[in-house]
gemmi code that builds the backbone of each chain (N, CA, C; Angstrom):
import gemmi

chains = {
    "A": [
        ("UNK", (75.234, 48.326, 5.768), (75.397, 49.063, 7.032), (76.830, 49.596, 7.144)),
        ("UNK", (76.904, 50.892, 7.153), (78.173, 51.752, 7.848), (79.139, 51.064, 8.458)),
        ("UNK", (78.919, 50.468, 10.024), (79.961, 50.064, 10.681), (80.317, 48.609, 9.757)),
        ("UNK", (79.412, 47.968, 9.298), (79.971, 46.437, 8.351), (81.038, 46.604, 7.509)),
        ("UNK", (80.844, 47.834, 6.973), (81.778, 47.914, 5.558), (83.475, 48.224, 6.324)),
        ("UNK", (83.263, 49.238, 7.745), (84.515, 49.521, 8.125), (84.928, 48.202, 9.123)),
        ("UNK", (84.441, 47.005, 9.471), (84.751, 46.246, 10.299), (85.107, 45.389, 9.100)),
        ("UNK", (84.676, 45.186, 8.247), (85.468, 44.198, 7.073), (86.402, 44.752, 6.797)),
        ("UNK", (86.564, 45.588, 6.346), (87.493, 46.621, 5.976), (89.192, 46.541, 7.050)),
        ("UNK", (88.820, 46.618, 7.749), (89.763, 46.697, 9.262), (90.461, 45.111, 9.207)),
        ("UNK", (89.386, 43.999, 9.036), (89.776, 42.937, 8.980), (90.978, 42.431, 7.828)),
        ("UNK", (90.865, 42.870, 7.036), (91.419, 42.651, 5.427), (92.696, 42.882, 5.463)),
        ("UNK", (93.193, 43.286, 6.957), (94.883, 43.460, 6.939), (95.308, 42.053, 7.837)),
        ("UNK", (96.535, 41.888, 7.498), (96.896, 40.605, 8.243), (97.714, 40.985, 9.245)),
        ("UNK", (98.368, 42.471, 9.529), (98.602, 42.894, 10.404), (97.360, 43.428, 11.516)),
        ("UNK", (96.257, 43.729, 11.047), (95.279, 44.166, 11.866), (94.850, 42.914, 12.763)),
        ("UNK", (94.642, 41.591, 11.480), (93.707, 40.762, 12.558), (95.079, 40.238, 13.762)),
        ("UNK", (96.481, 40.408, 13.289), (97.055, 40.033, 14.512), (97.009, 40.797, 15.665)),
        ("UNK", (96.629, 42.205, 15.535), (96.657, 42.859, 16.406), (95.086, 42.493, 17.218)),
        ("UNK", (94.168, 42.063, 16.596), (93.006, 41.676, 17.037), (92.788, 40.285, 17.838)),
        ("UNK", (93.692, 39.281, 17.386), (94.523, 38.081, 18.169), (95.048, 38.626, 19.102)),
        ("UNK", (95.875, 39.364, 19.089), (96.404, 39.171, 20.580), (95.827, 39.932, 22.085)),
        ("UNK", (95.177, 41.276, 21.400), (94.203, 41.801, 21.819), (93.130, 40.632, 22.559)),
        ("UNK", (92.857, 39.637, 21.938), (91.789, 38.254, 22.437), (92.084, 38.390, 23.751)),
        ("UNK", (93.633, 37.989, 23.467), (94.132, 37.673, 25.089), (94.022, 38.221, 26.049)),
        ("UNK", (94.306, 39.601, 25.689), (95.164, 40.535, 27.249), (94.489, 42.204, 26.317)),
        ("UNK", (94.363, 42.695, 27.442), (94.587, 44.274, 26.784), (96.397, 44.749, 27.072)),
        ("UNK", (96.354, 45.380, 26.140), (97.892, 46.252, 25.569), (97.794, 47.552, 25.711)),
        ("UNK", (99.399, 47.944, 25.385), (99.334, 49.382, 25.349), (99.920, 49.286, 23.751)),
        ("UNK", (100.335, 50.559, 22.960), (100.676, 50.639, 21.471), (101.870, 50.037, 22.000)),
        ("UNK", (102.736, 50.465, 23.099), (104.488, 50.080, 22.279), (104.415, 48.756, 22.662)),
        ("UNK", (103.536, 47.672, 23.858), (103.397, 46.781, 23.817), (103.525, 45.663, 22.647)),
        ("UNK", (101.765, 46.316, 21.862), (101.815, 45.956, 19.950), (103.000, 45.914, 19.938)),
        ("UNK", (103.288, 46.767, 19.686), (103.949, 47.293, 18.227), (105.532, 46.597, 18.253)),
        ("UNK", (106.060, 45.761, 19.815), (107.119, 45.371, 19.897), (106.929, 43.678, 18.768)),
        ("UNK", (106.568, 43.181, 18.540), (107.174, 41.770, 17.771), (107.178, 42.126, 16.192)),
        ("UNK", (106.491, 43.355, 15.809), (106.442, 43.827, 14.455), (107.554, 44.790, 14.107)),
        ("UNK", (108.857, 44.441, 12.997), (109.839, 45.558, 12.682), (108.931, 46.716, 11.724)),
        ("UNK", (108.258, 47.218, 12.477), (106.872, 48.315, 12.256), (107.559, 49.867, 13.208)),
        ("UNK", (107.502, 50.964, 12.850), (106.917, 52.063, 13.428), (106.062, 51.773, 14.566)),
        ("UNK", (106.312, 52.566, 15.675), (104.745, 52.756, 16.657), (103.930, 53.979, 16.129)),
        ("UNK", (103.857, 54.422, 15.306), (103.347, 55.541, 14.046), (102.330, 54.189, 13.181)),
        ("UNK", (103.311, 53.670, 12.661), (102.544, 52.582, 11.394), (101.804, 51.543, 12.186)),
        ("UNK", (101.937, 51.309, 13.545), (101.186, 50.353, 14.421), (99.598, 51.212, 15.352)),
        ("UNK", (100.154, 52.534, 15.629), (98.634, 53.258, 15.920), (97.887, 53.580, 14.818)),
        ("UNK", (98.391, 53.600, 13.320), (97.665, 54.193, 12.283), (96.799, 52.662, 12.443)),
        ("UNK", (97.404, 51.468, 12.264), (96.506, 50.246, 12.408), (95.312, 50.250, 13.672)),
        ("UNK", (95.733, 50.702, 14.525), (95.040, 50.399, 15.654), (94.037, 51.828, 15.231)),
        ("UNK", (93.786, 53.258, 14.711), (93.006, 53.834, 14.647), (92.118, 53.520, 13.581)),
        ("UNK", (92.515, 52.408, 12.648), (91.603, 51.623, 11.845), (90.227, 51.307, 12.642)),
        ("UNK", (91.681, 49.997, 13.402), (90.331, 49.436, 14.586), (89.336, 50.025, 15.159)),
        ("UNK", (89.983, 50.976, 15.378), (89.147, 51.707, 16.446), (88.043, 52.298, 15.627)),
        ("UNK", (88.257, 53.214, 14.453), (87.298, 53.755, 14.186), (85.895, 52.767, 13.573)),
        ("UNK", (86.355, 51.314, 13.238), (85.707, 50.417, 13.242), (84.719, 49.705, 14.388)),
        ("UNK", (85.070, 50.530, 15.389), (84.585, 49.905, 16.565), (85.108, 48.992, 17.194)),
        ("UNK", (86.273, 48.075, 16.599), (86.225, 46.530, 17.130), (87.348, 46.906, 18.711)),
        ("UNK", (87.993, 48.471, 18.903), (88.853, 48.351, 20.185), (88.786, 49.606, 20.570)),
        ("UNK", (89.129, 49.902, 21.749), (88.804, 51.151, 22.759), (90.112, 51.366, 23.180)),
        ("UNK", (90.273, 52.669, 23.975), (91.554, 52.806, 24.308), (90.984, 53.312, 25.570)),
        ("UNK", (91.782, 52.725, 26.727), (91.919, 52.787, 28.015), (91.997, 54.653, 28.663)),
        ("UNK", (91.523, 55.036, 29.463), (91.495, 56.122, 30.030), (92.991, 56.749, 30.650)),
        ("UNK", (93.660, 55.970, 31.547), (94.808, 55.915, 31.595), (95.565, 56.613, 30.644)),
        ("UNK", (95.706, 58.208, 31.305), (96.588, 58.917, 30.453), (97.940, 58.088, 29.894)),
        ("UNK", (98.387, 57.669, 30.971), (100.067, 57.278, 30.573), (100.462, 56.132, 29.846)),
        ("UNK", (99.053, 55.113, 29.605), (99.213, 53.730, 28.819), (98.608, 53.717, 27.845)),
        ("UNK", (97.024, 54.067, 28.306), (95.790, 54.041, 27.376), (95.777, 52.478, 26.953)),
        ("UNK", (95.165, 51.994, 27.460), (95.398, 50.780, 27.022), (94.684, 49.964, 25.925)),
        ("UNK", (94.923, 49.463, 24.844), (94.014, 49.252, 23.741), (93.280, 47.876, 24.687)),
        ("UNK", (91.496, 47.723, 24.151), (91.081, 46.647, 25.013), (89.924, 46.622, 23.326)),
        ("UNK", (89.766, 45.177, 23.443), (89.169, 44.672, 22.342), (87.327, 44.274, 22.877)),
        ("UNK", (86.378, 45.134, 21.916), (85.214, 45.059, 22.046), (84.928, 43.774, 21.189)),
        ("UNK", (85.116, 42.528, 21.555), (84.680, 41.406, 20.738), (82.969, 41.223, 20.734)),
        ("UNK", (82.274, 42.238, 21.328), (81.015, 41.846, 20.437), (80.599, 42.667, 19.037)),
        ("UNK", (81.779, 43.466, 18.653), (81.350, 43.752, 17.279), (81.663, 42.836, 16.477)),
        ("UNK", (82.016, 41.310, 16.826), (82.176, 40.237, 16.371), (80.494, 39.564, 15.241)),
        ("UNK", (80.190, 40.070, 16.172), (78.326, 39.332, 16.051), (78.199, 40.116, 14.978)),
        ("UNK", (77.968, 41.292, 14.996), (77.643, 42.217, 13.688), (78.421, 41.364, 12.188)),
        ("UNK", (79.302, 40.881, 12.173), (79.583, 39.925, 11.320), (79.396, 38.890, 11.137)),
        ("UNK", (79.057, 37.961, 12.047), (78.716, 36.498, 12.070), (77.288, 36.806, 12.067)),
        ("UNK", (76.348, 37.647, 12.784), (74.429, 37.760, 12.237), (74.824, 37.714, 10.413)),
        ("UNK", (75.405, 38.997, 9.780), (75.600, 38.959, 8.685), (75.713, 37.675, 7.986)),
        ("UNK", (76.961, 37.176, 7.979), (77.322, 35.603, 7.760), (76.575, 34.979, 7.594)),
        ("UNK", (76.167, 34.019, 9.049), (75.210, 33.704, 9.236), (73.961, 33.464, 8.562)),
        ("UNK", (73.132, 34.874, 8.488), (72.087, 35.119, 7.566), (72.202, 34.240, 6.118)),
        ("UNK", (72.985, 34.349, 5.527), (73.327, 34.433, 4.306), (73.935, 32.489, 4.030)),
        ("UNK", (74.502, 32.473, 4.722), (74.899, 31.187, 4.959), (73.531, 30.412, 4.997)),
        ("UNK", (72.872, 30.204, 6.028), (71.943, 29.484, 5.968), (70.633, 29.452, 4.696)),
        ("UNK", (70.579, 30.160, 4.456), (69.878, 30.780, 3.194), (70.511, 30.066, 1.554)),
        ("UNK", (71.762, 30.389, 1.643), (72.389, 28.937, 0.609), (71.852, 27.642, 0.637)),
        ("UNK", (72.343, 27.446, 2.179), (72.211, 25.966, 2.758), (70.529, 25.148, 2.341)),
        ("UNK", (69.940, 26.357, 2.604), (68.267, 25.944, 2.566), (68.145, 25.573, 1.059)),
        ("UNK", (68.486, 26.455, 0.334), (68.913, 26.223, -0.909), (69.203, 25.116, -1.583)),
        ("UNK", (70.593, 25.173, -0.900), (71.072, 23.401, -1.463), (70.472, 22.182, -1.045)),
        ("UNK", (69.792, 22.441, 0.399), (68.798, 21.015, 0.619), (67.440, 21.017, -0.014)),
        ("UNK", (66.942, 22.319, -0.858), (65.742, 22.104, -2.025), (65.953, 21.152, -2.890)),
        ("UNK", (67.111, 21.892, -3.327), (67.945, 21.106, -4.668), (68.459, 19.688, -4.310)),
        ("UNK", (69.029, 19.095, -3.613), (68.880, 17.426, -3.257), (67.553, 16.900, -2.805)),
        ("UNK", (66.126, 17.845, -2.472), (65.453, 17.300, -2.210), (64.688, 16.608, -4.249)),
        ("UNK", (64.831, 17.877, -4.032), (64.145, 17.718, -5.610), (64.820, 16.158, -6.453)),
        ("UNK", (66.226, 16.838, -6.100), (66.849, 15.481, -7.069), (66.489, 14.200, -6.792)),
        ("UNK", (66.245, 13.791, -5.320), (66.202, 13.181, -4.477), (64.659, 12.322, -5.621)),
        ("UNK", (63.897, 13.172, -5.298), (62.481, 12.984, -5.971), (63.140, 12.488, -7.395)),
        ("UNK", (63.415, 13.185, -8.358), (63.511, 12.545, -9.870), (63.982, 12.004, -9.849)),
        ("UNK", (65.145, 10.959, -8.430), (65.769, 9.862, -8.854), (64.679, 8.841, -8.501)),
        ("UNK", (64.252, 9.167, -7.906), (63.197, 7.881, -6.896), (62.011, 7.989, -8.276)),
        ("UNK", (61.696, 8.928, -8.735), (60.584, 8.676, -9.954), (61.063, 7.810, -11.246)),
        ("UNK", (62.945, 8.024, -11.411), (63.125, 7.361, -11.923), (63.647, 5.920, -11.798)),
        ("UNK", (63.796, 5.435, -11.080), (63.590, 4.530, -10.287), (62.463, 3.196, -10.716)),
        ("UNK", (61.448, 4.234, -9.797), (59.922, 3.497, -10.259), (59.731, 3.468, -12.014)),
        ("UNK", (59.846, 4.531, -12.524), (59.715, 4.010, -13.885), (60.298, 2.974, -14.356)),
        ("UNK", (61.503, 2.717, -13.571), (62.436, 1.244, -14.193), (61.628, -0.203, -13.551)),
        ("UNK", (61.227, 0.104, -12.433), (60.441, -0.963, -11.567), (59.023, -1.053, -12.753)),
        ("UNK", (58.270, -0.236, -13.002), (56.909, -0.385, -13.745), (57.230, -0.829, -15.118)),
        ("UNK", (58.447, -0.611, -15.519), (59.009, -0.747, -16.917), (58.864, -2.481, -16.672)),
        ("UNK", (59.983, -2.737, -16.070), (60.464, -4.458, -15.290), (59.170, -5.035, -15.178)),
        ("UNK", (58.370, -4.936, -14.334), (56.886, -5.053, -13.881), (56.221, -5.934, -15.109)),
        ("UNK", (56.596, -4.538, -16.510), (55.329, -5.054, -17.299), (56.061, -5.765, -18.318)),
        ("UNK", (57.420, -5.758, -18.218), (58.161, -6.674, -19.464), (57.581, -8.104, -19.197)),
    ],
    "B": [
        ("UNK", (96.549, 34.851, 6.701), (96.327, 33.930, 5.171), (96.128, 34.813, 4.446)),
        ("UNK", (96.544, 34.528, 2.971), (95.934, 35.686, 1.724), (94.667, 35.801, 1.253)),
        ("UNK", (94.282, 34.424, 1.582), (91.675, 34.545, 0.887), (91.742, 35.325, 2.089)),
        ("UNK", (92.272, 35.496, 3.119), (90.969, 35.813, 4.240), (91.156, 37.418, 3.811)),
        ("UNK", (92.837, 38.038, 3.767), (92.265, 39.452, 3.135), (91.507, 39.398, 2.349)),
        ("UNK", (91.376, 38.873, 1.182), (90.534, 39.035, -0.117), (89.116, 39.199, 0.381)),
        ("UNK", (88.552, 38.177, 1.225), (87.542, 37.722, 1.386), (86.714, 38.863, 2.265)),
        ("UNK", (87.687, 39.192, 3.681), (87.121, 40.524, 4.180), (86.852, 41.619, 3.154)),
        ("UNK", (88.199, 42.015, 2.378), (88.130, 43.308, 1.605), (86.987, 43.348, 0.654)),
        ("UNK", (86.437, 42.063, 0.141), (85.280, 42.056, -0.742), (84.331, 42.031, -0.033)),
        ("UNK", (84.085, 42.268, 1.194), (82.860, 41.744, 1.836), (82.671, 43.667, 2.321)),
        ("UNK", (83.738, 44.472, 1.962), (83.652, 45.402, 2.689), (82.796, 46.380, 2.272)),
        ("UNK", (82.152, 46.120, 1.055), (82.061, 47.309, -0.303), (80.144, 46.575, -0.103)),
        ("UNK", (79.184, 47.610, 0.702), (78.062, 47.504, 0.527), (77.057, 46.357, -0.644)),
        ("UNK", (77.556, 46.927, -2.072), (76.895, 46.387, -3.146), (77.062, 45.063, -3.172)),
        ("UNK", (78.484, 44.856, -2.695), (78.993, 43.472, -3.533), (78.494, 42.538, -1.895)),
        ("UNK", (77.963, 43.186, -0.723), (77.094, 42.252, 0.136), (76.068, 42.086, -0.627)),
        ("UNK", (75.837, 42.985, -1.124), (74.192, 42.638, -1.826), (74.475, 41.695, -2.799)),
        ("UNK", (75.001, 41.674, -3.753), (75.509, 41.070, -4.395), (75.133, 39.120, -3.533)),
        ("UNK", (76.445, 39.045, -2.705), (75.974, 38.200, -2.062), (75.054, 37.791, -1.765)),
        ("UNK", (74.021, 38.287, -0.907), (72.483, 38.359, -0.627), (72.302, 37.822, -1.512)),
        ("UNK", (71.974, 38.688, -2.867), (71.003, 38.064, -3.515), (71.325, 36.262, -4.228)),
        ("UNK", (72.898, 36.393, -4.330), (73.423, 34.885, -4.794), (73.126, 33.864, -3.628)),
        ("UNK", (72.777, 33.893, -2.562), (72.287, 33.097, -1.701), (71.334, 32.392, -1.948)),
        ("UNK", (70.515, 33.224, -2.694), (68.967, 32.662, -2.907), (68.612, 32.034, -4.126)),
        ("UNK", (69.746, 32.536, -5.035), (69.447, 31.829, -6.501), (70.840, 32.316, -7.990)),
        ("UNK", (71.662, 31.105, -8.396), (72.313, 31.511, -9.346), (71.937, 32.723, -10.223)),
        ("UNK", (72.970, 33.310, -10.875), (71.845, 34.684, -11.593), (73.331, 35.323, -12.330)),
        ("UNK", (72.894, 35.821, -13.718), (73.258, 36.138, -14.623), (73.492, 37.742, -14.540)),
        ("UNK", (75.204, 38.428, -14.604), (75.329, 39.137, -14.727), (74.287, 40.413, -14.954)),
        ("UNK", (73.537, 40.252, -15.850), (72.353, 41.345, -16.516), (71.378, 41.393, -15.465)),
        ("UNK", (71.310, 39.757, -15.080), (70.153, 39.330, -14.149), (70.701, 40.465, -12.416)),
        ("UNK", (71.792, 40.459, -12.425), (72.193, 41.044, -10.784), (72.365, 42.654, -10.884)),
        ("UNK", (72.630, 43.258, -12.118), (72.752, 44.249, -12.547), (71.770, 45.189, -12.287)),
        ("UNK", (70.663, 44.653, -13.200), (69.401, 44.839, -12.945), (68.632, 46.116, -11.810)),
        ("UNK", (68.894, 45.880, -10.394), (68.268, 46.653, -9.775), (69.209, 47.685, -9.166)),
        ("UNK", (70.355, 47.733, -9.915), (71.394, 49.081, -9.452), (71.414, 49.637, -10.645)),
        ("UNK", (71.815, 51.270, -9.836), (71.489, 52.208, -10.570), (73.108, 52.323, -11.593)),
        ("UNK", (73.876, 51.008, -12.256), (75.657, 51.137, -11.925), (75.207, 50.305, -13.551)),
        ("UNK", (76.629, 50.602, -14.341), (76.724, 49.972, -15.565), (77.049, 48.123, -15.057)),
        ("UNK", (76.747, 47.645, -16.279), (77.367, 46.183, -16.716), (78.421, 46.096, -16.343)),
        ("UNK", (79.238, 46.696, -16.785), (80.880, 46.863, -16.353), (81.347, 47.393, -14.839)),
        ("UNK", (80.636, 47.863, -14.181), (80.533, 48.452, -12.721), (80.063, 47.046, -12.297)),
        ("UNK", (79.787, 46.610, -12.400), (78.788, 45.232, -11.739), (80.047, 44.263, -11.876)),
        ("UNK", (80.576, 44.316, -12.938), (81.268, 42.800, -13.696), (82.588, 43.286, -12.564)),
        ("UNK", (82.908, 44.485, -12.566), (83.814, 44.565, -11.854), (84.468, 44.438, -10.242)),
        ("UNK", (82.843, 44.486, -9.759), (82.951, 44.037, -8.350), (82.775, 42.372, -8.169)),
        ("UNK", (82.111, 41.606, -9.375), (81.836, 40.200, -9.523), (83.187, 39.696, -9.438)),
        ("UNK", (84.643, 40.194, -10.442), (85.533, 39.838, -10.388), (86.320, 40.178, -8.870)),
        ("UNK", (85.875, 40.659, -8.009), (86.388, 40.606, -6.928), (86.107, 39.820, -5.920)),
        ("UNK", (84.735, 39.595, -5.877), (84.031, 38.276, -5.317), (84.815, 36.683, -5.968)),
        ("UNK", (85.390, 37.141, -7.560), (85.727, 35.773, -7.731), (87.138, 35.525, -7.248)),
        ("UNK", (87.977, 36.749, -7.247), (89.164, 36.634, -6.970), (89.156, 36.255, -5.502)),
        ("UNK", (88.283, 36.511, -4.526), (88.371, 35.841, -3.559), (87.826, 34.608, -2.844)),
        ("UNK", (87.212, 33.925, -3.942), (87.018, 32.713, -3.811), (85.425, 32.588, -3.734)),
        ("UNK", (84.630, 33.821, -3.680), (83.075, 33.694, -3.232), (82.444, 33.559, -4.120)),
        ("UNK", (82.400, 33.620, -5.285), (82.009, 33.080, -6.147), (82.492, 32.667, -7.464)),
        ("UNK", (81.743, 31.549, -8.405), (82.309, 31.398, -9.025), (81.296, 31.386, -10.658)),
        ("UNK", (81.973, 31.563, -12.009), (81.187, 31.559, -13.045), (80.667, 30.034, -14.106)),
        ("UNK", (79.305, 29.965, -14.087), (79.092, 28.637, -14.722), (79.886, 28.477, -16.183)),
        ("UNK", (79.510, 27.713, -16.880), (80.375, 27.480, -17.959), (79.647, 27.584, -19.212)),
        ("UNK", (78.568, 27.793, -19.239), (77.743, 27.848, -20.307), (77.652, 29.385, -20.647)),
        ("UNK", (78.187, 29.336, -21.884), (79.256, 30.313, -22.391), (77.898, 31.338, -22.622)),
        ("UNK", (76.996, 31.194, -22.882), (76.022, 32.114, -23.558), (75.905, 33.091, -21.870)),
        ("UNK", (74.979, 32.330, -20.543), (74.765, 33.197, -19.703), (75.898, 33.173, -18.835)),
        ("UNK", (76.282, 32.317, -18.513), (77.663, 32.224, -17.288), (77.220, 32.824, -15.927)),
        ("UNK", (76.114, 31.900, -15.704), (75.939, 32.072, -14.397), (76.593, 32.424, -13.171)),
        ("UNK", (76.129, 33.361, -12.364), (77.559, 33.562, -11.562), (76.429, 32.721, -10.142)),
        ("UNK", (77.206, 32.120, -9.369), (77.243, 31.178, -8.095), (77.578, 31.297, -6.675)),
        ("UNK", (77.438, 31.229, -5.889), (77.869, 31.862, -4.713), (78.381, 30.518, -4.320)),
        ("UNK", (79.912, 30.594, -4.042), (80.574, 29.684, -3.074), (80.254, 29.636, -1.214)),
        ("UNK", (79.104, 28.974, -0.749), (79.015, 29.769, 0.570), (79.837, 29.089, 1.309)),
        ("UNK", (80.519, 28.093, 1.116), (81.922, 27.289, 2.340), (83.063, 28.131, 2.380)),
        ("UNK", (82.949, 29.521, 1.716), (84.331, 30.705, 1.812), (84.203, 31.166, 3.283)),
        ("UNK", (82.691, 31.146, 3.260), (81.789, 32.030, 4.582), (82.560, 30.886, 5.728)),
        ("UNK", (83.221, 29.994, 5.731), (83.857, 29.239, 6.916), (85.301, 29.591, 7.398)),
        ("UNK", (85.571, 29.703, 6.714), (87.291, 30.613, 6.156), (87.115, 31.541, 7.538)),
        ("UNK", (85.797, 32.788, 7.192), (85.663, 34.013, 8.118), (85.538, 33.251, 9.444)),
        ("UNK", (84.132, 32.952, 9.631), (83.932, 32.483, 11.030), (84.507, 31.330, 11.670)),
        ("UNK", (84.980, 30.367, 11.316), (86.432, 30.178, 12.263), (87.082, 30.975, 12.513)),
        ("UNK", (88.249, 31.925, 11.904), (88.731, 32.958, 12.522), (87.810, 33.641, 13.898)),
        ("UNK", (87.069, 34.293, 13.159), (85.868, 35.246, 14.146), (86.149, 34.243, 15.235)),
        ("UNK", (85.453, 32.968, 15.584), (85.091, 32.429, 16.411), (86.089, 31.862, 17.512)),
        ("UNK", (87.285, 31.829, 16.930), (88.353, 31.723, 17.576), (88.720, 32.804, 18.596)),
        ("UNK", (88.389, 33.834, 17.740), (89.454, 34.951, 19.019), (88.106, 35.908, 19.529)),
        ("UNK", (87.161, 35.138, 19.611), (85.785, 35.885, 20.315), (85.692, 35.084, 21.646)),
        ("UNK", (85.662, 33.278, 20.681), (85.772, 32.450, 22.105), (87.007, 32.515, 23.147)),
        ("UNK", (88.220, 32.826, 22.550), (89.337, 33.460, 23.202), (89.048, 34.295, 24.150)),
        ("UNK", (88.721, 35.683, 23.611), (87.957, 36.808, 24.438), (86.919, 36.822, 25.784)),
        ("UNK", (86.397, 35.523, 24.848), (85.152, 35.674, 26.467), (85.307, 34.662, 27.323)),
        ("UNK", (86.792, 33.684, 27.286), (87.087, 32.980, 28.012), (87.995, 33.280, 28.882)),
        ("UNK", (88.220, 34.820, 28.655), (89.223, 35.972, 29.694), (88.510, 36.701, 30.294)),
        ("UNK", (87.074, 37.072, 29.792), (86.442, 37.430, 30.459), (85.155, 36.958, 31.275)),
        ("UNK", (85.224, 35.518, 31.475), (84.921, 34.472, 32.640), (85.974, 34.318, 33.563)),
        ("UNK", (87.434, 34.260, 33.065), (88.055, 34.341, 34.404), (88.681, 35.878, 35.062)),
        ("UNK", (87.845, 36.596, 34.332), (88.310, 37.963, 35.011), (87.186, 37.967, 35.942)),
        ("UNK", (85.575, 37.695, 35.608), (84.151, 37.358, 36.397), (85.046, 37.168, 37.592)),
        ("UNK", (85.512, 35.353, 37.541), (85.859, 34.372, 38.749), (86.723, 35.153, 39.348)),
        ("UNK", (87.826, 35.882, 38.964), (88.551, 36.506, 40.478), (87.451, 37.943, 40.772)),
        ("UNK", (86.542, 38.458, 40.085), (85.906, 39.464, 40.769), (85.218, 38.642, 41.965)),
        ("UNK", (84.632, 37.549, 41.454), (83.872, 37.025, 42.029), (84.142, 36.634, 43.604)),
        ("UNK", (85.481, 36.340, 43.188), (86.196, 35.907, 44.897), (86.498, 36.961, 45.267)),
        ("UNK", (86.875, 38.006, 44.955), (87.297, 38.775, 45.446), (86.012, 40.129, 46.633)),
        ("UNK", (84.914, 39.350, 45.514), (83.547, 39.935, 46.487), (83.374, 39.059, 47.748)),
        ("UNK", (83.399, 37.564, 47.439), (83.311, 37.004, 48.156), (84.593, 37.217, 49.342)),
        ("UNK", (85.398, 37.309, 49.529), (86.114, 37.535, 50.450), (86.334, 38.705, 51.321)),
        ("UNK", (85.441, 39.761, 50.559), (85.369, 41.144, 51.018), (84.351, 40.863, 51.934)),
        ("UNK", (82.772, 40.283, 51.769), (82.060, 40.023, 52.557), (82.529, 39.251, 54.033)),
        ("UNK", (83.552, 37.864, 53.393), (84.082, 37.130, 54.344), (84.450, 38.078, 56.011)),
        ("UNK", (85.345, 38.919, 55.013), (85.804, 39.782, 56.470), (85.002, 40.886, 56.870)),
        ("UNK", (84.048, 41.333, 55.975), (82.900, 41.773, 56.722), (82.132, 41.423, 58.198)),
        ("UNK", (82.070, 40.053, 57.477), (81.314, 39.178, 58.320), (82.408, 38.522, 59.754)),
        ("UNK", (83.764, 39.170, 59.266), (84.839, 37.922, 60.510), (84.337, 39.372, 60.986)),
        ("UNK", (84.648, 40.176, 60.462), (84.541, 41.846, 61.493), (83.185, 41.968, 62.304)),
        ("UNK", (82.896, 41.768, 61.706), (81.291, 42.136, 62.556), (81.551, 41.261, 63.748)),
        ("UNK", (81.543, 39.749, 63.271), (81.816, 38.713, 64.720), (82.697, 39.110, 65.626)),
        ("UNK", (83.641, 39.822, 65.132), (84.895, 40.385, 66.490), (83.941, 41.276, 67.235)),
        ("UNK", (83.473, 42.365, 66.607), (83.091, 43.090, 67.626), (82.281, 43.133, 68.425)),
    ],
}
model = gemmi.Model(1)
for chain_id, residues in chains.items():
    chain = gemmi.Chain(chain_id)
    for i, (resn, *xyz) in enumerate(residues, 1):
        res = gemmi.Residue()
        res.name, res.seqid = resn, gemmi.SeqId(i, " ")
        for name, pos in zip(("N", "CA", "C"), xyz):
            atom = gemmi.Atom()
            atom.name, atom.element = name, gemmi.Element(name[0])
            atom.pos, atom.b_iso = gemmi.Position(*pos), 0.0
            res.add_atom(atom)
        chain.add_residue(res)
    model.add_chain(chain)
structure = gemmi.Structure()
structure.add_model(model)
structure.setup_entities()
């Protein structure tokens, strides 16, 4: 899916997800951002038009601030993903101990029927 | 952190979800994952090495097939993060609810003192 590839994508900076942290908190404006980073407010909106075109933040109407505000349910679109996939291992790996589970217990009894008939 | 770029940036590239996908469900051999894309051996091997460089999977040791494996406890790495600054998010926006909330409620309040005055 389209928006998955650009919301991973967006994520993969360690300047982005801070901007996505603090965003959690509060909505901002850019020079807000862009003050704890020795960054450009140029090199801090090019980050934030990442975001954005990713979906994960909006910018406020407010001609004079615009305020960046964080859409945290394009969160889900990654964790359904996840998710999915995750559990699907998991099911996986409890086949595979079930199974083992079984050939230890068969072997087992073979040692008991072995004992049995010595 | 440095996996979590890795880990987004590999997660970003369509195929190599599939990729994933399909390692969810069952170890599988280079040729074996290759298989239903229209992309060389070497196109394949090359997005595998990016999955490995970021920790999502890893190659068996049996030199003939070298199974490739899906690490799915990387998938925890992501969603902690995620889950952190989502639950962050919507725990600002319960107490943004609670002052709307009073703030309706108190609008009515003097509705209601108003009406009684007159």
């Amino acid at each position: 899916m389209e928006q998955l590839n650009l919301v991973f994508a967006a994520l993969a900076d360690p300047t982005r997800r801070d901007l996505v942290a603090r965003l959690a908190c509060a909505d901002a404006t850019v020079g807000e951002l862009a003050e704890p980073y020795d960054m450009s407010l140029q090199a801090v909106s090019k980050h934030l038009k990442v975001l954005e075109d990713a979906g994960l933040v909006t910018r406020g109407k407010d001609a004079q601030r615009r305020p960046v505000h964080l859409e945290a349910e394009v969160f889900d679109l990654m964790t359904k993903w996840i998710e999915r996939y995750r559990q699907r291992a998991e099911e996986r790996y409890q086949r595979l101990d079930a199974v083992l589970d079984e050939l230890t217990n068969e072997q087992n009894q073979q040692r008991t029927d072995r004992k049995d008939a010595s």
